[in-house]
VODREN-712367 format. One record per residue: residue in three letters; x, y negated, z of N, C-alpha, C, O in turn. Coordinates in steps of 0.02 Angstrom, whole numbers, plus 50000, padded with zeros to 5 digits. Layout:
N
ALAXYZXYZXYZXYZ...
END
This chain:
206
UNK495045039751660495415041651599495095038451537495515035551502UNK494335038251512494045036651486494165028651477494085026451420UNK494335024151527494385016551519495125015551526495255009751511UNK495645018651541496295017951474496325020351428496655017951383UNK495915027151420496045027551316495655020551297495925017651250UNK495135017651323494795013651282495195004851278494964999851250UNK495655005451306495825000051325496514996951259496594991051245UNK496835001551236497125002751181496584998151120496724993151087UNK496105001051121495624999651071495114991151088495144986651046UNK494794990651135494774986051153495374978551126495304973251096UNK495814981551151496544977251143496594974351068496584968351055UNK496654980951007496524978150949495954976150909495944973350854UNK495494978150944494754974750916494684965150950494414960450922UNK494984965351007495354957651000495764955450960495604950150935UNK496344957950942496844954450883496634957450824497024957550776UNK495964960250819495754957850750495374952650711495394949850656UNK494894952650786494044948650800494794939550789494564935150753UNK495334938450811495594931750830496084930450782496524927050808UNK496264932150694496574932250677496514926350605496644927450546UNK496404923750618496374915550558496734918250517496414919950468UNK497414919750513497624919850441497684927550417498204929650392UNK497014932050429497214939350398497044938250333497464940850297UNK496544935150297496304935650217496894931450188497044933350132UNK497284925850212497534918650187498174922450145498364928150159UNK498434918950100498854921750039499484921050096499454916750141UNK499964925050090500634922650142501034918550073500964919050012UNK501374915550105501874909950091502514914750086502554918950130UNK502964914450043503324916450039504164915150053504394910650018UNK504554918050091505154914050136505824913050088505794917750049UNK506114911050081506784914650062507394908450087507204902850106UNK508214910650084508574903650097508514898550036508384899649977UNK508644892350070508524886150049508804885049965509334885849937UNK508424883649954508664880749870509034874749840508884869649871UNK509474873649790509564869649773509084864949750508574866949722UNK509264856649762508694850749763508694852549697509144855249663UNK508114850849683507904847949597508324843649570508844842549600UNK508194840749515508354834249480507734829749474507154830849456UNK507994825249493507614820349500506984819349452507164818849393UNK506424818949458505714818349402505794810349384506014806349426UNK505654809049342505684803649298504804804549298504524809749279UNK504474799049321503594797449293503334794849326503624790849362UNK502554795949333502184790549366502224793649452502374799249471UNK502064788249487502174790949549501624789949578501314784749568UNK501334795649631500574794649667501034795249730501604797449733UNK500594792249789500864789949865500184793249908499584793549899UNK500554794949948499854799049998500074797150064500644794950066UNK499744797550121499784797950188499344800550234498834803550215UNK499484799850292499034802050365498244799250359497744801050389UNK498324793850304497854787750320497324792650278496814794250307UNK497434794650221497034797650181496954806250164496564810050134UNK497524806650199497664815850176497714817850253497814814650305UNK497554827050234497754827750306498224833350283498404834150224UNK498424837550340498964841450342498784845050429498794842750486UNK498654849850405498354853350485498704860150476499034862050428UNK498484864550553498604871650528498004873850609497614870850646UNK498324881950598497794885150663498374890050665498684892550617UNK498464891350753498874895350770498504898750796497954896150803UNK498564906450827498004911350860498544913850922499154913150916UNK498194916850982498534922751016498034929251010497744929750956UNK497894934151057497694939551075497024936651081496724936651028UNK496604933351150496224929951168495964922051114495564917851136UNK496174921751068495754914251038496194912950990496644916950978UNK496094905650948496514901650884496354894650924495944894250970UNK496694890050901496864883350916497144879450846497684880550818UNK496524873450821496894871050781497054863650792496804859250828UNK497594863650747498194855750750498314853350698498324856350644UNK498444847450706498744842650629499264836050643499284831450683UNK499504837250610499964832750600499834823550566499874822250506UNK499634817150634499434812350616499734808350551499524806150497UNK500464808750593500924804550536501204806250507501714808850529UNK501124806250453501604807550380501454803350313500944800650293UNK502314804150277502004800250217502324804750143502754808950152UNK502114803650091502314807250033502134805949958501544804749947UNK502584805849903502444805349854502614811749787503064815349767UNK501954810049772501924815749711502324813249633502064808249607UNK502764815549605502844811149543502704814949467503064819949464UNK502434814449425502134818349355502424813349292502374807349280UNK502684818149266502784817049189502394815949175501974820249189UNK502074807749125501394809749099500854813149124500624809949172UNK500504819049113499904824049137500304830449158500074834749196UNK500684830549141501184836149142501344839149219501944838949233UNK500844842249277500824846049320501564847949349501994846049389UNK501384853149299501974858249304502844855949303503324859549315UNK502834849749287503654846049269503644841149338504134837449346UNK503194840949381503144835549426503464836849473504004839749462UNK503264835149549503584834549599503404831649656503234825749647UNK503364833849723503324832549758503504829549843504054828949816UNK503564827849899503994827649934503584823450001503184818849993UNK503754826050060503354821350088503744823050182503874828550208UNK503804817350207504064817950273503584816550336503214811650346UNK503704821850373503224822850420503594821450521504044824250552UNK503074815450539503344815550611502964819250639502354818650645UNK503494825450667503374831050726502994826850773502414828850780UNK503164821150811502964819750870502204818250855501924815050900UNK501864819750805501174815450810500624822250798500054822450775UNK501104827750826500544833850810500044832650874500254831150930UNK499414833550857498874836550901498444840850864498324842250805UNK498164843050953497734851950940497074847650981496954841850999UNK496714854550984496164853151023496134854951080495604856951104UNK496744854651117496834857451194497494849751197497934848151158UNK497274846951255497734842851258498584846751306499154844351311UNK498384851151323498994854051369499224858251320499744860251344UNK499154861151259499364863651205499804858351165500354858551139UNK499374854351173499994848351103500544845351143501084843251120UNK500314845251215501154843651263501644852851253502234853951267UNK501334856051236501704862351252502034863451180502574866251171UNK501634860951131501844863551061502554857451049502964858851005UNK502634851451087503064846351074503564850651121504014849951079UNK503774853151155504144856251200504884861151160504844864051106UNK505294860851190505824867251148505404872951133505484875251077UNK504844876751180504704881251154504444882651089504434888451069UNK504194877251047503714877051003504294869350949504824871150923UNK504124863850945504314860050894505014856250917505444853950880UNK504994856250978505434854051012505784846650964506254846450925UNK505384842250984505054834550944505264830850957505194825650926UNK505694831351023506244826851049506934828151024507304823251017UNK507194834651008507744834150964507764833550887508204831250851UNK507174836150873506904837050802506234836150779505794839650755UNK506354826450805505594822450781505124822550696504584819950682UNK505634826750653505384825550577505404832150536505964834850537UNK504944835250503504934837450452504934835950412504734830250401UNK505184840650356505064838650275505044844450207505404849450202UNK504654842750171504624847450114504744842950047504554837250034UNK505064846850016505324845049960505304850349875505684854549852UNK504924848549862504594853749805505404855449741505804850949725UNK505454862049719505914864049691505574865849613505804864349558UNK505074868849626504684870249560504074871049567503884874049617UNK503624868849522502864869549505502824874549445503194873849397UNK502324879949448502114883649404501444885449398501154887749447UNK501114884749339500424886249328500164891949357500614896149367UNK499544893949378499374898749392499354901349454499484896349488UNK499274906949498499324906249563498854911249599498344911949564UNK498814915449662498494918549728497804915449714497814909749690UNK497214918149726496484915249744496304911349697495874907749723UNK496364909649640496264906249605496534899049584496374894949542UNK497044899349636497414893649639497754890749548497914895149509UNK497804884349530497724882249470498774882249472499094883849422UNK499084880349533499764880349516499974885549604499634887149653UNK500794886549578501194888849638501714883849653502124882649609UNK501734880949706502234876949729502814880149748502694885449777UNK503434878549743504034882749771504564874749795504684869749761UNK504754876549862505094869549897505514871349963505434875750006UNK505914867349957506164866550053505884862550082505704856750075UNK505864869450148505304866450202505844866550264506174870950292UNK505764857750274506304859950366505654857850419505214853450421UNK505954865350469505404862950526505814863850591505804869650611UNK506114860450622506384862550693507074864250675507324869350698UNK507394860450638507874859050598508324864850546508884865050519UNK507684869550553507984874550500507454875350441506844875750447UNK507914875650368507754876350299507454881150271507874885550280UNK506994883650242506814887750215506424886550151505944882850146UNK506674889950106506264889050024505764893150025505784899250028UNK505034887250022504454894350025503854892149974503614886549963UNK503694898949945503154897149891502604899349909502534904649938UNK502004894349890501394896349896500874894849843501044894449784UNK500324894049860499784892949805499474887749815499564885449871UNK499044883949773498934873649764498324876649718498264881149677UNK497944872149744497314869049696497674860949685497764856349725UNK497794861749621497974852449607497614850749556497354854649517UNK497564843249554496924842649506497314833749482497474829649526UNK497384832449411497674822849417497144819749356497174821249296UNK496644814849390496214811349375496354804349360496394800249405UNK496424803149309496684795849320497194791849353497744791849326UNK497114788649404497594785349416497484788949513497624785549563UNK497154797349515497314798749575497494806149580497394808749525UNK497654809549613498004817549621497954820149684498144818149739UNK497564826549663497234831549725497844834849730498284835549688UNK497804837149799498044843949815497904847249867498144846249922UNK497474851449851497284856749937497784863749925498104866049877UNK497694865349985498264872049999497934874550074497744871550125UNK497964883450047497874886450127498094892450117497904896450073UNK498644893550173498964897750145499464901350244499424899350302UNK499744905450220499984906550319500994906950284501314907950232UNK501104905550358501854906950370501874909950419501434910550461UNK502574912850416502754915750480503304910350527503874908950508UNK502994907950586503424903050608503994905150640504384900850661UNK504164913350649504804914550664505444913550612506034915450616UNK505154910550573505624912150507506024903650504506544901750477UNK505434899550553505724891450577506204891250634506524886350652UNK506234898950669506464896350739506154897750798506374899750852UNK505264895650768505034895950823504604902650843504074904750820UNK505064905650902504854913050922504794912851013505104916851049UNK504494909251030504284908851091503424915151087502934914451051UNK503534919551130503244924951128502434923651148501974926351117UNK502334918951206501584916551257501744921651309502284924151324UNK501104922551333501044927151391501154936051394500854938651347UNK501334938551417501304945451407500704949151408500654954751381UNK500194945751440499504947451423498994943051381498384943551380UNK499514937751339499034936651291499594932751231499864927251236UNK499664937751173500454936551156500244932451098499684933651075UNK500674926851065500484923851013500864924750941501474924950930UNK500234925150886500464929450816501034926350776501294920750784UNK501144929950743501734926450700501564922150665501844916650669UNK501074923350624500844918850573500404912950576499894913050610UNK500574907950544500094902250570499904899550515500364897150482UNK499084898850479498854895350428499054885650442499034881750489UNK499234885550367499404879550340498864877050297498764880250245UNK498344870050314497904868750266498064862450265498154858950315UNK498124860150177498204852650156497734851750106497524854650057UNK497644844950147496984841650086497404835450062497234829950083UNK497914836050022498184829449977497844824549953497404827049917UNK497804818249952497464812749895497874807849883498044803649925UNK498054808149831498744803649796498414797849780497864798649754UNK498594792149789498534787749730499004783749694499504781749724UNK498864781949614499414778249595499784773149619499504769449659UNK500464771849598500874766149635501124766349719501444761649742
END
């Protein structure tokens, strides 16, 4: 009797001890927004080559993290002007890897990105606003397609524009049922909703 009451407990002292994104600011969902208007300014260019774009997914038992090789994107700013700018950047699904090689064949699969019908993501920034979660300096707000469904979601940015280059880190969680993707895992080791998103941006001019 004693080792099924305890087993309850056990159970969530695992999905607490394995949970990457419990402190992380959540991202916020809503339907898709109308595009911006186009930014008029200088334009910074980023890629795979120099930025990354990762995340960490968890179940019951462990976390697993992944990133996304190929992608490309440009930031564009009024002058110094942050907050009037813009961003946008397209991402190939097929170049995700984890640190389990039978995970990144599983995450390319229908259950997860399903990369053969829906090889590309993309985000497309709607509004920038000063201020922000954790100390973050702005809030990004954009459409995000992942697995060919839209969602307008805001989060929080450390951005920083130096000259002729432009930071941007971000860490922050989603809920990936809100993409589609709701493939459950095992019944004895179930996987969370939420999955941290971390970007280390480095723009440069032209």
């Amino acid at each position: 009797m004693k080792i099924l009451l305890a087993a309850p407990l056990l159970l969530a002292f695992a999905i607490g001890c394995n949970d990457p994104a419990k402190d992380k600011p959540q991202a916020t969902t809503d339907t898709a927004k109308a595009a911006a208007a186009p930014v008029q300014g200088t334009s910074y260019a980023f890629s795979g080559a120099d930025s990354t774009f990762g995340f960490i997914g968890a179940k019951v038992t462990g976390s697993h993290e992944g990133s996304f090789k190929t992608f490309q994107g440009k930031v564009v700013i009024p002058g110094t002007d942050i907050e009037k700018g813009s961003v946008t950047v397209d991402v190939d699904a097929t170049s995700v890897v984890t640190d389990s090689e039978k995970l990144t064949g599983h995450l390319k699969s229908p259950d997860f990105f399903d990369t053969e019908k829906f090889p590309k993501a993309r985000f497309e920034s709607t509004s920038v606003k000063k201020g922000g979660d954790g100390g973050a300096t702005h809030t990004v707000t954009g459409n995000l397609t992942i697995r060919g469904v839209t969602k307008s979601v805001t989060f929080p940015v450390k951005a920083q524009l130096n000259g002729d280059a432009f930071a941007l880190d971000a860490e922050f969680k989603i809920n990936r049922k809100d993409f589609g993707i709701v493939y459950a895992g095992r019944a004895d080791d179930l996987i969370k909703d939420d999955v941290v998103i971390k970007l280390a941006i480095k723009a440069k001019k032209g």
